[in-house]
Backbone bond lengths (Angstrom), bond angles and torsions (degrees), N, CA, C in turn:
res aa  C-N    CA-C-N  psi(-1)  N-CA   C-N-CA  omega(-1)  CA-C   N-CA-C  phi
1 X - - - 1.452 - - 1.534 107.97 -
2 X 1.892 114.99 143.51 1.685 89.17 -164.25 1.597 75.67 -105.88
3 X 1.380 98.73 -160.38 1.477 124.94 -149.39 1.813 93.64 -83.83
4 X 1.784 106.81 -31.04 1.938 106.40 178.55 1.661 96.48 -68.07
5 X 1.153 111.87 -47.46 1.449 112.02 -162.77 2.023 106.02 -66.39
6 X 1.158 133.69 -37.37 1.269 138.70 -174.64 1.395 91.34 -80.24
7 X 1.643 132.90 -43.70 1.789 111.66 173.17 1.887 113.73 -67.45
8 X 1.366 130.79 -31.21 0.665 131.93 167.34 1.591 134.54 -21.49
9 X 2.307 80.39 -67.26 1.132 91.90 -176.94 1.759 119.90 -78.62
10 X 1.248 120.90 -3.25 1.375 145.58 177.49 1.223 98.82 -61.91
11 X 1.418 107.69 -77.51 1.849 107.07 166.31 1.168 139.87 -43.60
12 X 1.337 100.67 -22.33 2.031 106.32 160.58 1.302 118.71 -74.08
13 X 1.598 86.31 -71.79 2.245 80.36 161.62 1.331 113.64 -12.80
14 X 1.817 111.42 -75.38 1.286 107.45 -136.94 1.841 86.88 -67.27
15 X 1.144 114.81 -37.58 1.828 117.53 -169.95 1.127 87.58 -34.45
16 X 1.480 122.25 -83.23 1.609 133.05 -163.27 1.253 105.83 -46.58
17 X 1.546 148.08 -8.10 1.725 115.27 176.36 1.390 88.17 -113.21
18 X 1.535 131.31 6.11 1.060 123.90 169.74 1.573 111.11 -84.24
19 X 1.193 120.17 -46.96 1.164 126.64 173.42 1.551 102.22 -52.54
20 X 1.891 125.33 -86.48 1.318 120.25 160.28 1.628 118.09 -3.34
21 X 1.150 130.30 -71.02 1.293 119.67 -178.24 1.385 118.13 -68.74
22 X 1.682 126.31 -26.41 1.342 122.59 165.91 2.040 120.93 -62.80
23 X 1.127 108.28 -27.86 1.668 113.64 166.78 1.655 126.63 -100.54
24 X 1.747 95.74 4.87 1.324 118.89 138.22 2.121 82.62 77.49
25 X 1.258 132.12 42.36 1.396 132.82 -164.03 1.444 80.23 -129.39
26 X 1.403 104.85 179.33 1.706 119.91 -148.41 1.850 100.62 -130.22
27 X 1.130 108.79 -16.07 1.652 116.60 -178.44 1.302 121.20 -147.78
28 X 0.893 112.94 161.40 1.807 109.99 -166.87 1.489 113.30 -77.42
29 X 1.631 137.83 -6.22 1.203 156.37 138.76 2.007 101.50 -39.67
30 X 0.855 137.05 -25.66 1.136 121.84 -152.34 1.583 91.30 -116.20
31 X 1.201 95.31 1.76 2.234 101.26 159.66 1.196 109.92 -76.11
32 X 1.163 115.03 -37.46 1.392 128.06 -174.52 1.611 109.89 -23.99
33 X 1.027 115.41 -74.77 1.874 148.09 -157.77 1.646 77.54 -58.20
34 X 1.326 130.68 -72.36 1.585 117.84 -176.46 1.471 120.39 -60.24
35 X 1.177 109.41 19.80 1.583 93.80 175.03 1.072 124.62 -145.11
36 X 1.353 109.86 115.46 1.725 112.46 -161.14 1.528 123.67 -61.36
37 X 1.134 131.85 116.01 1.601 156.41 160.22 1.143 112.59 -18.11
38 X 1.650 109.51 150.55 2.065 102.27 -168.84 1.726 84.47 -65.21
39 X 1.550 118.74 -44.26 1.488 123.21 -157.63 1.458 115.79 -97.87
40 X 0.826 85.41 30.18 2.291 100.83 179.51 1.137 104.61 71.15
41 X 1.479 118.07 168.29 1.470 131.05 -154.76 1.317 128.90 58.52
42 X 0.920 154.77 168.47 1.546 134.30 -162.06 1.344 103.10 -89.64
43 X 1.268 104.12 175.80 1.649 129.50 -175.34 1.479 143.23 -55.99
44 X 1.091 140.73 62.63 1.646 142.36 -156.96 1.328 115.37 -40.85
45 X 1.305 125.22 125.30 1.291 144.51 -129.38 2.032 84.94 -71.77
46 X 1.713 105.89 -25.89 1.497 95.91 -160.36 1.671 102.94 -75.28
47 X 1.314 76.73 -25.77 1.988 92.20 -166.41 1.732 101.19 -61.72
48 X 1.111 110.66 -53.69 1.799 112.07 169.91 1.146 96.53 -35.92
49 X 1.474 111.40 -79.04 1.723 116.76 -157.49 1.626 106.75 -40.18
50 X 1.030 124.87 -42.57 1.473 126.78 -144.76 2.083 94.71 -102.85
51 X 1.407 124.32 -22.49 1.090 146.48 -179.33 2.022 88.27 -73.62
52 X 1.619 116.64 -55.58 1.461 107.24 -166.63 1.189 107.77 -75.68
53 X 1.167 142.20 28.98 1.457 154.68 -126.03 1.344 102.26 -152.26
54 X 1.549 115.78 -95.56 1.602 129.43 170.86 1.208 122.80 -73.58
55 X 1.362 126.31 14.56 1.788 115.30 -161.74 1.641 88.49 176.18
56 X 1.662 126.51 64.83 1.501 106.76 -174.31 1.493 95.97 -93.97
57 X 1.470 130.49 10.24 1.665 115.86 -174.57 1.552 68.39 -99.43
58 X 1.274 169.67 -30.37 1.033 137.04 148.29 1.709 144.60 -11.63
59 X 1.372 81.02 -63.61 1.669 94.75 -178.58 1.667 103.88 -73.06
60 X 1.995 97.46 -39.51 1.727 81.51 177.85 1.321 116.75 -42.17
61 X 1.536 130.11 -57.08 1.582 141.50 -154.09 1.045 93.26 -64.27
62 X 1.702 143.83 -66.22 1.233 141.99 -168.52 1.589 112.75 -44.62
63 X 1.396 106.79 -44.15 1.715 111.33 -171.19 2.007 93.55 -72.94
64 X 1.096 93.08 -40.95 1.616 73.41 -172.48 1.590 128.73 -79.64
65 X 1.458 96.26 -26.07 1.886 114.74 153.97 1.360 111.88 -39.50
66 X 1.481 102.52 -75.95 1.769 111.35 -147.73 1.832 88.44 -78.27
67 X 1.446 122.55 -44.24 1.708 101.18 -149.58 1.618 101.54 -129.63
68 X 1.317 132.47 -34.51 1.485 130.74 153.33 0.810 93.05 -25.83
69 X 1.456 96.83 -113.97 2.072 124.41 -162.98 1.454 109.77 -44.99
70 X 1.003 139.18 0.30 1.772 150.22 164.64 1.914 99.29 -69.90
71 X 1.374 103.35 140.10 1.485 108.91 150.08 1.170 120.41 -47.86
72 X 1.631 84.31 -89.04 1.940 92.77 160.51 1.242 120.01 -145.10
73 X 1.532 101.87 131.79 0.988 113.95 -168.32 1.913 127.62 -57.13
74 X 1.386 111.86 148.53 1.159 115.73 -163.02 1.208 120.91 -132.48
75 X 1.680 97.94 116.11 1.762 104.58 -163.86 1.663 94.75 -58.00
76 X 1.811 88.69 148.24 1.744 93.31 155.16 1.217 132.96 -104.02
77 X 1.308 141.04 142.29 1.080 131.47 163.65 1.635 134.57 -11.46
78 X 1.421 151.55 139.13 1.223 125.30 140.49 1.390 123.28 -60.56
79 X 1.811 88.97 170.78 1.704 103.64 -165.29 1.719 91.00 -75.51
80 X 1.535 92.64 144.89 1.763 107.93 -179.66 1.709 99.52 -55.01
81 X 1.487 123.32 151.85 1.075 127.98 -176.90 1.300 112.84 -124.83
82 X 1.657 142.52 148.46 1.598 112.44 157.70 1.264 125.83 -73.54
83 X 1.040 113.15 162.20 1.606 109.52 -157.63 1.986 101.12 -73.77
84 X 1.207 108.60 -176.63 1.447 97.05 170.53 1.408 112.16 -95.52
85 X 1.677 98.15 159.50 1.664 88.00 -170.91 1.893 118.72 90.15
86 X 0.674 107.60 -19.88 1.741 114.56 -163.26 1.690 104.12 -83.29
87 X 1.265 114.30 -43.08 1.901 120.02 164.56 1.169 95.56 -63.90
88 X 1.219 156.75 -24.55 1.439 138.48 159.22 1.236 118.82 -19.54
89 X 1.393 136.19 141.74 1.180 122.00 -173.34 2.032 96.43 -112.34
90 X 1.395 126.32 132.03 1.418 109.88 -157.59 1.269 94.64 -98.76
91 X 1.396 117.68 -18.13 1.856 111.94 -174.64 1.469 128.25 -88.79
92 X 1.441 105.41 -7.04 1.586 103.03 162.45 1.347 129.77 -73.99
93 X 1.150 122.90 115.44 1.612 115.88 163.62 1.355 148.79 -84.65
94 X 1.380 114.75 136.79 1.180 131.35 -167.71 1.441 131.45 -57.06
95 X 1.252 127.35 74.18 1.420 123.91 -166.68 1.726 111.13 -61.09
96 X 1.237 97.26 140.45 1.897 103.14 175.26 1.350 93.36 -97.95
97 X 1.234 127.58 159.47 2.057 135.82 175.79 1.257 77.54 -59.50
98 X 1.487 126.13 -64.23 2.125 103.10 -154.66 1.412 108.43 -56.98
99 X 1.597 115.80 -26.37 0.990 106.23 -164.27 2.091 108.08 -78.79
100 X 1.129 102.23 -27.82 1.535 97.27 -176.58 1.832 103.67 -91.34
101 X 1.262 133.17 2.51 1.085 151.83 163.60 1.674 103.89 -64.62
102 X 1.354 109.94 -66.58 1.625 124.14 165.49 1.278 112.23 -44.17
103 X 1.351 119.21 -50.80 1.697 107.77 -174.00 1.362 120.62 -80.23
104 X 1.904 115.15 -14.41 1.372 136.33 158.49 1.648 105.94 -50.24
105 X 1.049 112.02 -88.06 1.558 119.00 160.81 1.789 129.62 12.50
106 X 1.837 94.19 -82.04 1.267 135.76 167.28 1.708 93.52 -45.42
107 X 1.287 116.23 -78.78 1.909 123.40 -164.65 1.476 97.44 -62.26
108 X 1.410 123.33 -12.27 1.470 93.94 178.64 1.458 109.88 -90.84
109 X 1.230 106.73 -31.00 1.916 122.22 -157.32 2.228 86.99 -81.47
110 X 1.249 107.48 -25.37 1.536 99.14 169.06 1.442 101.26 -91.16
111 X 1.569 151.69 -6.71 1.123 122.48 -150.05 1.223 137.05 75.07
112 X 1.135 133.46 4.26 1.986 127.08 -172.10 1.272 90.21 -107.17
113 X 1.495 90.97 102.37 1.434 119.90 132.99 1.699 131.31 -27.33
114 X 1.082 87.50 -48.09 1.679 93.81 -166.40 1.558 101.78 -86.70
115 X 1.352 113.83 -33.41 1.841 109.29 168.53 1.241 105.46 -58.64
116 X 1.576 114.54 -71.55 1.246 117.31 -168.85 1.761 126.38 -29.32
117 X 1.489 105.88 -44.30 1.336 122.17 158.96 1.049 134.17 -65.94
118 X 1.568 125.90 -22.23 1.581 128.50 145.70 1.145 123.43 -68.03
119 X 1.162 134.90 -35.05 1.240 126.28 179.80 1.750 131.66 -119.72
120 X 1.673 79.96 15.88 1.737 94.54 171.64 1.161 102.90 -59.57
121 X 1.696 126.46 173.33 1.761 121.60 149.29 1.559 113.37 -72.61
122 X 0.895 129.63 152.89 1.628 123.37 158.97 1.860 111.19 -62.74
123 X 1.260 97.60 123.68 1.471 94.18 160.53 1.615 123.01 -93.38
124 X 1.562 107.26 175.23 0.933 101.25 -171.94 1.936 99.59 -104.43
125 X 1.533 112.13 166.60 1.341 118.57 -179.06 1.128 111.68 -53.99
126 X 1.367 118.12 -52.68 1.523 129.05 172.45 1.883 120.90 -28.27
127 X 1.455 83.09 -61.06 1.750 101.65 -172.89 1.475 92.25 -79.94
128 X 1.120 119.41 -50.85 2.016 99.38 171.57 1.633 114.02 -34.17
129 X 1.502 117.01 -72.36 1.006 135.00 -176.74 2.132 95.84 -28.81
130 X 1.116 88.04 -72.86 1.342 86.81 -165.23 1.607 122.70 -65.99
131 X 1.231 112.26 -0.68 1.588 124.78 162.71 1.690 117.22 -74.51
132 X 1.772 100.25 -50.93 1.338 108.60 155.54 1.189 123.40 -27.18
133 X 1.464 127.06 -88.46 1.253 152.00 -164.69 2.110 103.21 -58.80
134 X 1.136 84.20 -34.18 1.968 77.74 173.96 1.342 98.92 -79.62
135 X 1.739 126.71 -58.00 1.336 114.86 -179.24 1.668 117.09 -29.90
136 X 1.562 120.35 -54.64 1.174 144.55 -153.68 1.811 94.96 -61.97
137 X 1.610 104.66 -73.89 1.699 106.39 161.56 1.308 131.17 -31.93
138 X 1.123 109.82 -39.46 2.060 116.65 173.11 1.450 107.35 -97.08
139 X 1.455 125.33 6.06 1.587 118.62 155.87 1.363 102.25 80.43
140 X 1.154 143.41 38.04 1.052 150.73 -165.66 1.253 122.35 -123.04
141 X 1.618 137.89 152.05 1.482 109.84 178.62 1.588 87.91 -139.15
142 X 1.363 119.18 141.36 1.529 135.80 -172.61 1.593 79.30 -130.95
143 X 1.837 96.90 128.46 1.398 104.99 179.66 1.650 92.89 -101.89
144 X 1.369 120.20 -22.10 1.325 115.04 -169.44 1.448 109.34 -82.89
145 X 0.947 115.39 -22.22 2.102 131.50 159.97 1.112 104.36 -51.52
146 X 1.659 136.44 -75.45 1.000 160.45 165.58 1.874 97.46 -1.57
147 X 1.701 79.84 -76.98 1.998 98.80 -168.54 1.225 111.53 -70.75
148 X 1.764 126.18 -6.59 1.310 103.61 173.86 1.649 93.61 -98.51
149 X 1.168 135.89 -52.97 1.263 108.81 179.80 1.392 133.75 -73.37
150 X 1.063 114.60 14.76 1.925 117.49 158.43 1.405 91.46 -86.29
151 X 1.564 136.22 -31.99 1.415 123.18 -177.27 1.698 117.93 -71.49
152 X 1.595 105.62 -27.23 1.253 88.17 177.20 1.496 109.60 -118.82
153 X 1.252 113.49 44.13 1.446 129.81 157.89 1.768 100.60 -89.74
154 X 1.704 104.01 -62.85 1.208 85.77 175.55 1.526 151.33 -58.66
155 X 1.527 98.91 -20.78 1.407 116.85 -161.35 1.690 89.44 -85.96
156 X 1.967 131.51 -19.38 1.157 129.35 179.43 1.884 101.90 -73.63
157 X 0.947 96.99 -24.72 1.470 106.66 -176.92 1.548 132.37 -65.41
158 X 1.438 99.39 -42.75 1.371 136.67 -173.38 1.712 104.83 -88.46
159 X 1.427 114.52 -33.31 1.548 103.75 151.53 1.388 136.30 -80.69
């Protein structure tokens, strides 16, 4: 560090407890609230820190803008926020088990295939296997047994 850069930083210091003592706050965080934000609302305590760091003729101008050269200085607002709750999405609905049990029901007594398969549970290979093998004992043939466990033979495969 040369000898401009260590007076420099002397003169920030002293800016900052001058400023600090002009908004009458106890730590250099409490500049914050006077100093307006790259993205509006005032300034995040990290963004200062890291601003007196890479860019302190920065922070000088700001301290002497917003709260020096000010009468008196004037907290700003925070940056507008969304409220909580608001990324919620309100149009999806909430299935209850009876309730996707019911639409199981419904897709079988119509036939759809393609429901039935959305909103079945996934089984596991194991419990396939062993659905198989009882079908097989009672002489029976389940083509939809069949296609889910060749499906998750393959899909064991494919990982």
């Amino acid at each position: 560090m040369t000898v401009l850069e260590q007076k420099n930083r002397e003169e920030l210091e002293k800016l900052i407890d001058q400023a600090i003592k002009k908004v009458q706050g106890t730590k250099e965080n409490d500049l914050c609230k006077y100093l307006p934000g790259p993205t509006g609302g005032y300034m995040h305590h990290f963004t200062l820190r890291k601003l007196k760091h890479t860019d302190p003729a920065q922070v000088f101008q700001l301290l002497k803008n917003f709260i020096l050269n000010s009468e008196s200085p004037r907290a700003l607002n925070p940056k507008q926020r969304a409220p909580r709750g608001s990324r919620k999405r309100r149009d999806l609905i909430n299935f209850t088990r009876s309730d996707l049990e019911k639409v199981l029901e419904l897709a079988k007594k119509m036939g759809d295939k393609d429901l039935l398969a959305r909103f079945s549970p996934k089984r596991s290979l194991p419990s396939l296997k062993r659905e198989l093998i009882r079908s097989i004992k009672e002489n029976t043939v389940c083509q939809d047994l069949w296609e889910a466990y060749s499906s998750a033979i393959s899909s064991t495969t494919q990982e």
